[in-house]
C-alpha positions, 0 to 999 in steps of 0.5 A: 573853654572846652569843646562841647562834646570833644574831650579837653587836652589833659594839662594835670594828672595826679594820684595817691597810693596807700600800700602795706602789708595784707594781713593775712598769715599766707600769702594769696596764690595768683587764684586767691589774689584773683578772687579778692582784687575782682573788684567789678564782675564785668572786669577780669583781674590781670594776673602776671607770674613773671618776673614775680606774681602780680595781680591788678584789678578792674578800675573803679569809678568815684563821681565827685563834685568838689573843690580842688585842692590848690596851694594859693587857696584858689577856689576852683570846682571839679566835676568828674570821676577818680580811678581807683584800682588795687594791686598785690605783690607776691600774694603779701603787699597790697596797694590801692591808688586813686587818680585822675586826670584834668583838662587846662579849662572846662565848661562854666556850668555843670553837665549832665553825669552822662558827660562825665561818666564817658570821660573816666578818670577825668576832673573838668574844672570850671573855667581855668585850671590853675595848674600848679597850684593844683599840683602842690594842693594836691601833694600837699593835701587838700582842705576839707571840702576838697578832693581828697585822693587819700580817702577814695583810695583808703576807702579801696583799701579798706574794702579789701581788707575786709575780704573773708579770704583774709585772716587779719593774722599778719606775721608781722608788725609794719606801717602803711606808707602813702605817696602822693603824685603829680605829673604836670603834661608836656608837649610831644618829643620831650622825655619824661622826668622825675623832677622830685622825690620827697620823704616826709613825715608819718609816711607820706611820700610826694613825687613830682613828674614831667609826662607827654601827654602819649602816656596814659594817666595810668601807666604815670600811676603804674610807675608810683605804684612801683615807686611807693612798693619799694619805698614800702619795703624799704622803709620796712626792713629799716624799722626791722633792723632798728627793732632787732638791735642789732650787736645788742640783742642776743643771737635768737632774738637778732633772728627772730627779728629779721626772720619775717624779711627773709622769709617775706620781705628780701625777693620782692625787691624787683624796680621796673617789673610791671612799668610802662617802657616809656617810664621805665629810666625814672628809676634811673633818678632814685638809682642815683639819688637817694639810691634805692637799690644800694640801699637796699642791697645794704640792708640785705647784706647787713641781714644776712651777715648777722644771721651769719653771725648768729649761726656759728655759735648755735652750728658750734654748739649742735656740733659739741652735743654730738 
């Protein structure tokens, strides 16, 4: 049982990202991108213009007072807070993630708010946590009734999308992808590990992580941000590609498919630029299998050798009108 007073060793940390394509015509300056992420006015959104422009916002609170969601159907209660927080790529992808972080064993009765509310992002369970369970309740989803990640952070996205900043006019046609994650905790001097990437179906993405306990909840939650943007961009050039029939379709109407990846989607493309030092060689395991940036560099060179394709006969045909 946990120390009255003292803050429980972190066992468990899991989290869920919903990302997609801000429906805005423009894309947001680091000043706009600013104004729609200020989630709390005590709080500054955090701006990077290098290596690309990034912004992220204040973390939020959610109290929740709930089963968790575990895979053997143990019923375990947790009282605490989730974190949720947004961030947007290059004025163009917006993500929301919500997460937390539990202890291996909690009070057997309720506390006060005021206990919970000084421990962030923190769900105590009462009693003993099942601690894989938990993580495949998670990745798997909860029940009703559960704490469902999925909500808290669609609830942030759908927040924002509401922003009169925005337009609703996106140039383009995509789908929202959402990963969802667990790091089980591991003793001090062992490595981090990305033990497991999964794709699944409508868009739902699972990872599974081995992280010291050193390593802040939300630096775990930087690195699946990171993870679930590429996977976002991914996923998206490929429908393009499917959509422009490529070999089937006329010359411009092949362009006037893949144009929106190259004028929004092709410089995005930048693993590790915003993940803590401590996590950034997991990319090494996606670089290695299913490898994301072959992939990727697949897709791009694919992309441009059919606009190539394409302009030579329009480039021959401007020239004979001379």
């Amino acid at each position: 049982m946990a120390t009255p007073g003292r803050s429980a060793r972190s066992v468990l940390a899991c989290g869920e990202v919903r990302t997609g394509l801000l429906p805005s015509f423009q894309a947001l300056d680091g000043r706009a991108a600013a104004q729609l992420l200020r989630l709390r006015a005590d709080e500054h959104v955090r701006v990077s213009e290098r290596p690309n422009l990034y912004a992220l916002s204040p973390e939020v609170l959610t109290g929740v007072d709930c089963r968790l969601p575990t895979s053997n159907g143990a019923k375990v209660r947790g009282v605490g807070t989730v974190i949720a927080r947004a961030a947007l790529t290059e004025g163009r992808v917006l993500q929301s993630t919500a997460y937390f972080s539990a202890p291996a064993d909690g009070p057997d009765v309720r506390r006060p708010w005021g206990h919970y509310l000084v421990r962030p992002g923190v769900v105590e369970p009462f009693g003993k946590l099942p601690e894989q369970a938990t993580a495949d309740g998670v990745l798997r989803g909860g029940g009703r009734g559960d704490l469902d990640l999925g909500m808290i952070s669609e609830g942030l996205l759908a927040q924002l999308v509401r922003h009169p900043l925005l337009d609703h006019k996106a140039p383009f046609k995509s789908r929202r992808t959402h990963l969802r994650w667990a790091a089980r905790r591991t003793p001090e001097g062992q490595e981090p590990a990305l033990d497991r990437f999964t794709l699944a179906q409508d868009g739902l993405r699972t990872v599974e992580l081995r992280v010291p306990e050193s390593i802040p909840a939300g630096a775990v939650a930087g690195l699946c941000e990171d993870l679930a943007l590429h996977d976002w961009l991914l996923t998206t050039v490929v429908h393009m590609l499917e959509n422009s029939r490529l070999g089937a379709a006329d010359g411009p109407a092949a362009v006037l498919a893949l144009r929106p990846a190259v004028d929004h989607l092709l410089h995005l493309w930048m693993p590790r630029a915003h993940v803590d030092r401590a996590l950034g060689h997991l990319w090494d395991v996606l670089e290695r299998e299913p490898g994301f940036s072959r992939q990727w560099e697949n897709l791009r060179q694919r992309i441009r050798d059919q606009l190539a394709i394409q302009a030579i006969p329009l480039l021959h045909q401007a020239l004979s009108t001379r």
